[in-house]
PyMOL CGO cylinders between C-alpha atoms (Angstrom):
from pymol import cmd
from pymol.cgo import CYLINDER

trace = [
    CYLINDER, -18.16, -15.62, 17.20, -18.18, -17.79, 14.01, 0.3, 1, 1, 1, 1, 1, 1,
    CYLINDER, -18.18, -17.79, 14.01, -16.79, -16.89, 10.51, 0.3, 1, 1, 1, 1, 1, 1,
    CYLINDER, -16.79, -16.89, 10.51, -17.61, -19.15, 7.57, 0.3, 1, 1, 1, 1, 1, 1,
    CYLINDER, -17.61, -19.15, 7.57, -15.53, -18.26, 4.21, 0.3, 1, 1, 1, 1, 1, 1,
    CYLINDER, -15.53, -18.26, 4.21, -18.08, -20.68, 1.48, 0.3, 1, 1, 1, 1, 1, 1,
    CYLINDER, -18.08, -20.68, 1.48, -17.38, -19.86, -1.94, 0.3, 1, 1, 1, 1, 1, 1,
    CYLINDER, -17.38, -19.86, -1.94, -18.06, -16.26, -2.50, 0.3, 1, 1, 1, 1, 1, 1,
    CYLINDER, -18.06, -16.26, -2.50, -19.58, -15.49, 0.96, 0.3, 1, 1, 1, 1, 1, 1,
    CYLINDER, -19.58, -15.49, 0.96, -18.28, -14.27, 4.13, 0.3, 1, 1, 1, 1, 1, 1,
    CYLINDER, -18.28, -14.27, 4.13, -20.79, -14.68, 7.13, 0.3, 1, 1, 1, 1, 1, 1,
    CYLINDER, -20.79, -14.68, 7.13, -21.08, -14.56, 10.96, 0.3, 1, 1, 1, 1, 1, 1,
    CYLINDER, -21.08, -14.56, 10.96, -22.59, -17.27, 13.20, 0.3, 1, 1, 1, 1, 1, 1,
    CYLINDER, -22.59, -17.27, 13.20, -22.77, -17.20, 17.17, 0.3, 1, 1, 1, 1, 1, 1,
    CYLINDER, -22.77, -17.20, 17.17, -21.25, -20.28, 17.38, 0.3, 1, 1, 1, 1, 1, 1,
    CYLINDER, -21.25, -20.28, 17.38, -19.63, -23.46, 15.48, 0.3, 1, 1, 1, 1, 1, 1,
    CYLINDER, -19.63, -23.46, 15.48, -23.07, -25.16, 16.56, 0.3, 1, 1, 1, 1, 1, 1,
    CYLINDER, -23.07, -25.16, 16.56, -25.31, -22.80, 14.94, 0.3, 1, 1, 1, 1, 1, 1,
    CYLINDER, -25.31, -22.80, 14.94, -23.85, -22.01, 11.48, 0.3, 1, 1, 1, 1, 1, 1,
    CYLINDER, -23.85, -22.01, 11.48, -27.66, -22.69, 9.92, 0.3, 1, 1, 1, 1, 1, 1,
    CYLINDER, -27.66, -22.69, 9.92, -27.81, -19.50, 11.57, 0.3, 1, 1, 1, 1, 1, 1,
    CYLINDER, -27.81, -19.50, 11.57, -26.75, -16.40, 9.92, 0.3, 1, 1, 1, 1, 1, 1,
    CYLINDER, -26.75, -16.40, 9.92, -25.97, -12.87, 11.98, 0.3, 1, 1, 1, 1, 1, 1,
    CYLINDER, -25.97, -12.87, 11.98, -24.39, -11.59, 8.81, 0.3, 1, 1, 1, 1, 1, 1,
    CYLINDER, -24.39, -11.59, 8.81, -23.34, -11.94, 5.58, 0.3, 1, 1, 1, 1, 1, 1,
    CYLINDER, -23.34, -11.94, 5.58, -21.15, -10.10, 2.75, 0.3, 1, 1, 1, 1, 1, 1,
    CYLINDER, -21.15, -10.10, 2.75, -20.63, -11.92, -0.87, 0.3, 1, 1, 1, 1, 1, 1,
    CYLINDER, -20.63, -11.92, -0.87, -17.11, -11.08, -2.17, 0.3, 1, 1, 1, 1, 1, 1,
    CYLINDER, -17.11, -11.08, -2.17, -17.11, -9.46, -5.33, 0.3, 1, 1, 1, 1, 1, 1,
    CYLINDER, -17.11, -9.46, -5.33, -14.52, -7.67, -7.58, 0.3, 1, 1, 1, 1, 1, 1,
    CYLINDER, -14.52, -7.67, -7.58, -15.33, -4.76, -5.42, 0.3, 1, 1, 1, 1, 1, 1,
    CYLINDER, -15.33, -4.76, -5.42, -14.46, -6.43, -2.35, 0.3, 1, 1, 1, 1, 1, 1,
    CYLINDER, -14.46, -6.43, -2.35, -11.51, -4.96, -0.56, 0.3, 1, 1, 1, 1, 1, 1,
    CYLINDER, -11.51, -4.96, -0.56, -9.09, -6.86, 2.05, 0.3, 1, 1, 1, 1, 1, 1,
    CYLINDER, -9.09, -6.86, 2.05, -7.41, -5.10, 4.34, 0.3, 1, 1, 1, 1, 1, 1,
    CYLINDER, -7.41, -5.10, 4.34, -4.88, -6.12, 6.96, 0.3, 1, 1, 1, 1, 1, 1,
    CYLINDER, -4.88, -6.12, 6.96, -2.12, -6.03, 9.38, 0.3, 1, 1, 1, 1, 1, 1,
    CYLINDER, -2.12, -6.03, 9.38, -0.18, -8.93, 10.31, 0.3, 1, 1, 1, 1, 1, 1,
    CYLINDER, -0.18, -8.93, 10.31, 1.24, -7.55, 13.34, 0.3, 1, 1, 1, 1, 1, 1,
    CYLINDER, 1.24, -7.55, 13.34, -2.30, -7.71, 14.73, 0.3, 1, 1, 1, 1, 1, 1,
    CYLINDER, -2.30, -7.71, 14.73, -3.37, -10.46, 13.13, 0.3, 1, 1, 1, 1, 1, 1,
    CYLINDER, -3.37, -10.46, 13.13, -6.19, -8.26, 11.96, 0.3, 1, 1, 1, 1, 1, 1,
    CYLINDER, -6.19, -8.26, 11.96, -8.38, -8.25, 8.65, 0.3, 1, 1, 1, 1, 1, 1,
    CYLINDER, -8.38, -8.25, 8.65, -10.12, -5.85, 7.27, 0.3, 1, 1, 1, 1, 1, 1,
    CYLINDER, -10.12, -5.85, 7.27, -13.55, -6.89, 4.79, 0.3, 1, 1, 1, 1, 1, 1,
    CYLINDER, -13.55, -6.89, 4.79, -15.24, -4.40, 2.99, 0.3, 1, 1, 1, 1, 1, 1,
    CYLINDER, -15.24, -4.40, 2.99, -17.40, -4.32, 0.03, 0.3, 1, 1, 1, 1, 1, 1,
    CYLINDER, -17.40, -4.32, 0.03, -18.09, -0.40, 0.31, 0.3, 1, 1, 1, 1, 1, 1,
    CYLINDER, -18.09, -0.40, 0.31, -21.35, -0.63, 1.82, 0.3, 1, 1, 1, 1, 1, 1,
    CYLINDER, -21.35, -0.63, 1.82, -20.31, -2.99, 4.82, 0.3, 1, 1, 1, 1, 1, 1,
    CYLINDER, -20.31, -2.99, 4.82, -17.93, -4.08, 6.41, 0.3, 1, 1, 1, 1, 1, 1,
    CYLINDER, -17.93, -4.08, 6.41, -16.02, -6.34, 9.02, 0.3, 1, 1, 1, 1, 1, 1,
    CYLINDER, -16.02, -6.34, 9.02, -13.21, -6.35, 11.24, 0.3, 1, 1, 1, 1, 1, 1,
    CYLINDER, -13.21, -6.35, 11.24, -12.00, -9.66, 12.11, 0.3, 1, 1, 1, 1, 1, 1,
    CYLINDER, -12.00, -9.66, 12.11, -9.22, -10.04, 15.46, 0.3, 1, 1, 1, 1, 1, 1,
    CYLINDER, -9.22, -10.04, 15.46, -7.39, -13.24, 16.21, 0.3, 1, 1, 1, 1, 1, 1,
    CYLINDER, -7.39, -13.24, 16.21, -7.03, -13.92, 19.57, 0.3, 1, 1, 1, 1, 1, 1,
    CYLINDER, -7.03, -13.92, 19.57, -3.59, -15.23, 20.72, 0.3, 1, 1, 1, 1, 1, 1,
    CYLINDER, -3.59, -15.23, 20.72, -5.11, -18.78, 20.71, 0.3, 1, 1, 1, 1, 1, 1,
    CYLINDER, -5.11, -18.78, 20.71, -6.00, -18.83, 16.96, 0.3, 1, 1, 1, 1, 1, 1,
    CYLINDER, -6.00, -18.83, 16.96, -3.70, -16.57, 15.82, 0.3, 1, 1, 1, 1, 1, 1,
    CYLINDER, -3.70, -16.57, 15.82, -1.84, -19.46, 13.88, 0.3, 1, 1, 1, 1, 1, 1,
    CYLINDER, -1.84, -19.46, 13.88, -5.36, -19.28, 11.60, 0.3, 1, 1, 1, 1, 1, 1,
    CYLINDER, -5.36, -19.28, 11.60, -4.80, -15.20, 10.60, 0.3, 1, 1, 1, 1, 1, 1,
    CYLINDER, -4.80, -15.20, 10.60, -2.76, -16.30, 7.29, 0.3, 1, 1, 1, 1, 1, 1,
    CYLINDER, -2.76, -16.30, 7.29, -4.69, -19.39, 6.38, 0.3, 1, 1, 1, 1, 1, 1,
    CYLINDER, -4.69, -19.39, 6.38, -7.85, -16.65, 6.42, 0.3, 1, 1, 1, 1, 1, 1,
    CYLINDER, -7.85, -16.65, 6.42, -5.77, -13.73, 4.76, 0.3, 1, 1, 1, 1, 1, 1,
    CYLINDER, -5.77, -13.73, 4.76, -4.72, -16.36, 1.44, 0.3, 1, 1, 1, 1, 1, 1,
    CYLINDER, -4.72, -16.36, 1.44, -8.22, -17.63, 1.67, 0.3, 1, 1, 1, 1, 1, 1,
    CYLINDER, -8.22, -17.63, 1.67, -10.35, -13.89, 1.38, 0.3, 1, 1, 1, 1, 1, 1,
    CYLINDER, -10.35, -13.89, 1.38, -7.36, -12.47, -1.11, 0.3, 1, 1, 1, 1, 1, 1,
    CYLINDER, -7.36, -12.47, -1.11, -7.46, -15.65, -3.26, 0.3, 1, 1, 1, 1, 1, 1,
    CYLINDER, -7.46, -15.65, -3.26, -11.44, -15.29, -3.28, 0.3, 1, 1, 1, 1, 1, 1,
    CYLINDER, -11.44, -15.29, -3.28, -11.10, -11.27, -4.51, 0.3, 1, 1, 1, 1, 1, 1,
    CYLINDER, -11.10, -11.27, -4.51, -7.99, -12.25, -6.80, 0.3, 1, 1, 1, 1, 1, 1,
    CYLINDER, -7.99, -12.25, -6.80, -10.89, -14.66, -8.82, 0.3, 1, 1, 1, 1, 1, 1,
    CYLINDER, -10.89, -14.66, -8.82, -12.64, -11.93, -9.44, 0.3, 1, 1, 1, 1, 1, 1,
    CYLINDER, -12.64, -11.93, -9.44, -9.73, -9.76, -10.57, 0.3, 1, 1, 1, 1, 1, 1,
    CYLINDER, -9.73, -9.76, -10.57, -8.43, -12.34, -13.17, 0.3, 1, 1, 1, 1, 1, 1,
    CYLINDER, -8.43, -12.34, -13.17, -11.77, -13.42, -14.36, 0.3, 1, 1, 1, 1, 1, 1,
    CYLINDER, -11.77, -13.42, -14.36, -12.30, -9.41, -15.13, 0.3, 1, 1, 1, 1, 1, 1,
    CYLINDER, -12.30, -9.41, -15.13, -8.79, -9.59, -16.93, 0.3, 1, 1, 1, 1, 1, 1,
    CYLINDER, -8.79, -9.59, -16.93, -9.82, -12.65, -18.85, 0.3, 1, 1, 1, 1, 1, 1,
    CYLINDER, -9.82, -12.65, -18.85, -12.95, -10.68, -20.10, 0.3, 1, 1, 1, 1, 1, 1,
    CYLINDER, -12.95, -10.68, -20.10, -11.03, -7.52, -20.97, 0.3, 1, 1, 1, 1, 1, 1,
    CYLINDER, -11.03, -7.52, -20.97, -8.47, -9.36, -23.01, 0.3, 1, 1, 1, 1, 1, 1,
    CYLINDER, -8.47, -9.36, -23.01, -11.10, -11.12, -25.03, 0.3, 1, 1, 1, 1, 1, 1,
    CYLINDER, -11.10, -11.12, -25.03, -12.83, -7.41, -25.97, 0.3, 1, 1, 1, 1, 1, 1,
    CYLINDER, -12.83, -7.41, -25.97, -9.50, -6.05, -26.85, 0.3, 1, 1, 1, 1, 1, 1,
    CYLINDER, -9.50, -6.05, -26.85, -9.42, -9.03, -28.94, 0.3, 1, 1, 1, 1, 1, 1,
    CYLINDER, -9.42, -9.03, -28.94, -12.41, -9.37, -30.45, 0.3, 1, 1, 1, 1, 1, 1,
    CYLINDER, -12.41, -9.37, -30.45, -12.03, -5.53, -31.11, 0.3, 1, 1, 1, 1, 1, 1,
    CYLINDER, -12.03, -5.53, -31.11, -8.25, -5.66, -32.84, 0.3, 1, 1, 1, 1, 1, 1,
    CYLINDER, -8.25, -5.66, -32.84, -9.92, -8.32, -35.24, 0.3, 1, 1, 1, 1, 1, 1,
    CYLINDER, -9.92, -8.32, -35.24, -13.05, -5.96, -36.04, 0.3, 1, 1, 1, 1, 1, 1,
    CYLINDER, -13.05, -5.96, -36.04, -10.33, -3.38, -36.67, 0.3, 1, 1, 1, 1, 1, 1,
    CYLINDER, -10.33, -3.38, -36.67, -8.35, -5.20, -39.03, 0.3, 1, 1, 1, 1, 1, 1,
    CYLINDER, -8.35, -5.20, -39.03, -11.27, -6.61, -41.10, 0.3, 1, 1, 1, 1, 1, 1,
    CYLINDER, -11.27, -6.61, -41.10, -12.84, -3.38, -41.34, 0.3, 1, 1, 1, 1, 1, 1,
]
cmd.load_cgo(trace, "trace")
């Protein structure tokens, strides 16, 4: 099992050696939740409609919080770029307001 983390997209490949190959897919989005337990060294990817489970094995487990940053840092983008919209609304809203 092979996870690639490009850009916005999560996917599956059967191997390192075949990642032209996709098994499976989900694109991160701002409704993207991450889920995890660092005990386990278990994540958690869901978008609502699908979802993955991924579990470190002993051997890679030093790779669990390089993933964790990566996937929350991905869903955070969305988060901020959604603030960055709202506060320009608000804004554009107060100055409607004030000029009648």
């Amino acid at each position: 099992k092979f996870f690639v983390l490009w850009q916005n997209v999560l996917s599956f490949h059967a191997d390192h050696e075949h990642t032209t190959m996709t098994q499976w897919a989900l694109e991160l989005s701002i409704d993207t939740k991450i889920e995890y337990n660092d005990s386990k060294t278990l994540l958690s990817v869901s978008d609502g409609l699908e979802s993955v489970i991924i579990q470190f094995e002993k051997r890679n487990a030093e790779e669990y919080p390089v993933w964790k940053d990566a996937l929350l840092q991905s869903v955070d983008k969305f988060n901020l770029v959604k603030e960055e919209e709202m506060a320009a609304v608000e804004k554009v809203l107060e100055e409607a307001t004030m000029n009648g």
